[in-house]
C-alpha positions as CSV (number, residue, x, y, z in Angstrom):
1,X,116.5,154.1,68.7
2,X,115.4,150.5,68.9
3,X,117.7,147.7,69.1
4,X,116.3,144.3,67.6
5,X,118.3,140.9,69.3
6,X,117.6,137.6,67.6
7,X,119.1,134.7,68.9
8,X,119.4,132.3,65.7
9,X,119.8,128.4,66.6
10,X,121.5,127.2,63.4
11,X,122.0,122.9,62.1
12,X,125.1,121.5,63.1
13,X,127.8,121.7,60.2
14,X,126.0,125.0,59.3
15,X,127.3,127.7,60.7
16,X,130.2,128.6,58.2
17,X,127.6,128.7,55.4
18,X,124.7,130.3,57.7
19,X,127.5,133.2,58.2
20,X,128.3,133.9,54.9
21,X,124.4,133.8,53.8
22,X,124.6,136.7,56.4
23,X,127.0,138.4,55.0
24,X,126.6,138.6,51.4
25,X,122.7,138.5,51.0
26,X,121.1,139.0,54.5
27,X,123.1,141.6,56.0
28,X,123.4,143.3,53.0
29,X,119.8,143.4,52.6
30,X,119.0,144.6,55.9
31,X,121.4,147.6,55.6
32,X,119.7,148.7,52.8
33,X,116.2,149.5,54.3
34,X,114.9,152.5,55.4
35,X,115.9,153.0,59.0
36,X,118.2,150.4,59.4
37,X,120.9,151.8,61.2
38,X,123.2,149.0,61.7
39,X,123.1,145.3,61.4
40,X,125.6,143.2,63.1
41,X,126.0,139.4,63.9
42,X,128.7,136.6,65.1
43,X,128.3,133.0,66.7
44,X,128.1,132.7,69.9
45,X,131.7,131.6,71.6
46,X,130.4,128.5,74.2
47,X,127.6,127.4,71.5
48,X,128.5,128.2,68.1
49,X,125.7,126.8,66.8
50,X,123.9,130.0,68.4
51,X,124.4,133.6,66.7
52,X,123.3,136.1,67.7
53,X,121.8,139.3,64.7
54,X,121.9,142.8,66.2
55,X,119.6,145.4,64.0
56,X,119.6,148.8,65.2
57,X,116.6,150.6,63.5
58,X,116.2,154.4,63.7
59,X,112.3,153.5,65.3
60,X,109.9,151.2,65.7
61,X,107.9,152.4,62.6
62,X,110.9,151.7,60.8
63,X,110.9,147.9,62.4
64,X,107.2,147.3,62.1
65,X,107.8,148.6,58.2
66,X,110.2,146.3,57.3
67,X,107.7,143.4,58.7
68,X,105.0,144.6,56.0
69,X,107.7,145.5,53.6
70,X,108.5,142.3,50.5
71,X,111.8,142.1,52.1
72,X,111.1,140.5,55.1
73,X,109.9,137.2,53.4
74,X,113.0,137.3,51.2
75,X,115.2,137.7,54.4
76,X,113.1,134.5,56.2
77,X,113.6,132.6,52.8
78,X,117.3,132.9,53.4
79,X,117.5,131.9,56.7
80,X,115.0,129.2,56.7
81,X,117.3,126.4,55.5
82,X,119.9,127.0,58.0
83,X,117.3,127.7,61.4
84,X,115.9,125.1,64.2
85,X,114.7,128.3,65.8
86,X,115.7,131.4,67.9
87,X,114.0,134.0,70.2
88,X,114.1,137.6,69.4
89,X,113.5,140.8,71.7
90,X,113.2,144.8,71.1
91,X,115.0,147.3,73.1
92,X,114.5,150.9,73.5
93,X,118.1,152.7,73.8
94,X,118.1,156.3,74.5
């Protein structure tokens, strides 16, 4: 299994909305692709302009997939408005 964490800096006086891009379109969206296990996210408690997005995908052919797949640039177009930025990183989990 493979664990995707993104760390999503977000505008000030965004969050609320940000949130509930995630969960009606993004999350949503995510969940629905092949070998997307899970998809989880929350802001962060001493920066809540800083939320964190937890994908757990079943591989990372299933990851590298969904980066070739139309999806992915629908899923940037919804977080674009509402980003400054972020760092993301890939675990393996046994």
């Amino acid at each position: 299994m493979l664990v995707e964490r993104s760390y999503l800096h977000i505008r000030d006086g965004l969050v609320d909305e940000f949130l509930g891009v995630l969960a009606d379109k993004a999350g949503p969206l995510l969940r629905a692709l092949p070998g997307a296990n899970a998809v989880s996210f929350g802001p962060g408690l001493e920066n809540p302009t800083k939320v964190i997005l937890l994908i757990e995908w079943e591989d990372m052919d299933a990851h590298i997939a969904f980066t070739k797949a139309p999806e992915m640039a629908e899923f940037r177009a919804l977080l674009a408005p509402y980003t400054v930025g972020g760092e993301m990183e890939h675990f393996l989990i046994g």
